[in-house]
N, C-alpha and C positions, 0 to 999 in steps of 0.2 A: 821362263819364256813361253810356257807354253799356257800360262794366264793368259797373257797377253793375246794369245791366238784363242782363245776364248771368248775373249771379250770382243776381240773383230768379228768373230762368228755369231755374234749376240744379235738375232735380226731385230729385235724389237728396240734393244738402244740404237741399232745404225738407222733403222729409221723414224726415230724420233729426233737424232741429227740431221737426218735429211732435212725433214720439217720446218728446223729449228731455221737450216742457212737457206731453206727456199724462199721463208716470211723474209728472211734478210735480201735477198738477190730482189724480190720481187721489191722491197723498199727500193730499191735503187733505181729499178724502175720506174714507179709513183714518182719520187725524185724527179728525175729524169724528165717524164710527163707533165708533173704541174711547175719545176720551174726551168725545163730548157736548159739543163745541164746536168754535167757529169759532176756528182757528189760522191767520192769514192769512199766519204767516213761512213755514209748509210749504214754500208755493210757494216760497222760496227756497234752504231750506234743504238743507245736506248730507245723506247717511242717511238712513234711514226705506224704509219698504214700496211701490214699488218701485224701485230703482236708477235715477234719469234717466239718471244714465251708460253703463250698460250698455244702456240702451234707443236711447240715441242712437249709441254705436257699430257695434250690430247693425245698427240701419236702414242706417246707413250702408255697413257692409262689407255687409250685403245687395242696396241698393244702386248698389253697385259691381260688384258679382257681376250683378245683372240687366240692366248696362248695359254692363258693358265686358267681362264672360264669367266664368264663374268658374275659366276656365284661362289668366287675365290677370294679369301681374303688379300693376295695381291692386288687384285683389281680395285678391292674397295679402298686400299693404302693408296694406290696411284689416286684415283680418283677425289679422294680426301686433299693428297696432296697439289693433284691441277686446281682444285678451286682456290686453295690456300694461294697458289701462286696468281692467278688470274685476278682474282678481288686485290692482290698487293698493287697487279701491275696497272687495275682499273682504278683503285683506289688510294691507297697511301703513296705510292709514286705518282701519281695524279696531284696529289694534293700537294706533295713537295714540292713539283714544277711547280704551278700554283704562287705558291710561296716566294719560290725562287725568282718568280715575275714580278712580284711584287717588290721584294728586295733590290734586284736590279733597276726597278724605278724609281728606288728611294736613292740609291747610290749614283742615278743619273744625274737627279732633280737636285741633288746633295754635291756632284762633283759641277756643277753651272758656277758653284763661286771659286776661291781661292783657298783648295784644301791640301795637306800632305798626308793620304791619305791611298791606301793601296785600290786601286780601281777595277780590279779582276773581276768577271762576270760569273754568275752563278748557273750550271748547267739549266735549262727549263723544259726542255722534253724529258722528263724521267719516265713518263709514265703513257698508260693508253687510256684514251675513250674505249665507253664500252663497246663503240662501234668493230672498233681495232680489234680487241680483245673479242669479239663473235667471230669477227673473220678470221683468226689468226685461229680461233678455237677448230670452224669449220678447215680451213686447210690443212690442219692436224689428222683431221680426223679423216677426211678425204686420201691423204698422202699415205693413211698407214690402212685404211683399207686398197687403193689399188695396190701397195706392196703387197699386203696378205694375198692379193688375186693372182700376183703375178709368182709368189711364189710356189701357192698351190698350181698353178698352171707348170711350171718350172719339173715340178713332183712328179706331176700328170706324166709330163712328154721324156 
């Protein structure tokens, strides 16, 4: 049990979570904004404006950079591993949706005649533009330096 109470004390993962569900709150927002309603999957959803992913590995490799040095080989593991994850979420999930758009066109154009044939849609937001993925990056990295500020502040008083 007393992992457990470790790992809640872990400020560098709690706020890489933060990160993670603020890019998600804030989708709901954007949401919200461009189509005039309440989309409550947002918050779960893959894609869309801004990246959780990228939000959450920034904070993280940032992070790691503020705690264990940024001439640490944790930092360098982190930081290896946020591009890793960012080129997936700009790239190969990009490319799936993609895909996926395409397929659900052939399955439209293909179900207009007289088929028995399962009609099920294939998900097509998997992934980010790299606009997403900047900003999702920069929110990361923003979220986990005001925490660093706030808890050096915290130390201070």
């Amino acid at each position: 049990m007393q992992d457990f109470g470790n790992i809640i004390n872990n400020h560098v993962l709690l706020v890489a979570l933060v990160a993670c569900l603020t890019a998600q709150a804030i989708k709901l927002i954007v949401e919200i904004v461009k189509n005039r309603k309440v989309n409550i999957r947002a918050l779960v959803e893959t894609g869309g404006m801004p990246s959780a992913h990228s939000a959450l590995v920034t904070a993280l490799a940032t992070g790691v950079g503020q705690t264990a040095g940024w001439d640490s080989s944790e930092f360098a593991i982190a930081v290896v591993f946020a591009v890793i994850v960012m080129y997936d979420a700009a790239g190969v999930r990009q490319a799936a949706g993609k895909q996926a758009r395409v397929l659900n066109q052939i399955i439209d154009e293909f179900f207009q005649g007289e088929h028995n044939f399962n009609e099920d849609r294939l998900k097509e937001l998997l992934g980010h533009t790299p606009v997403q993925v900047i900003v999702g990056s920069i929110l990361g990295i923003v979220i986990s330096w005001v925490a660093q500020l706030a808890l050096v502040g915290a130390r201070a008083a």
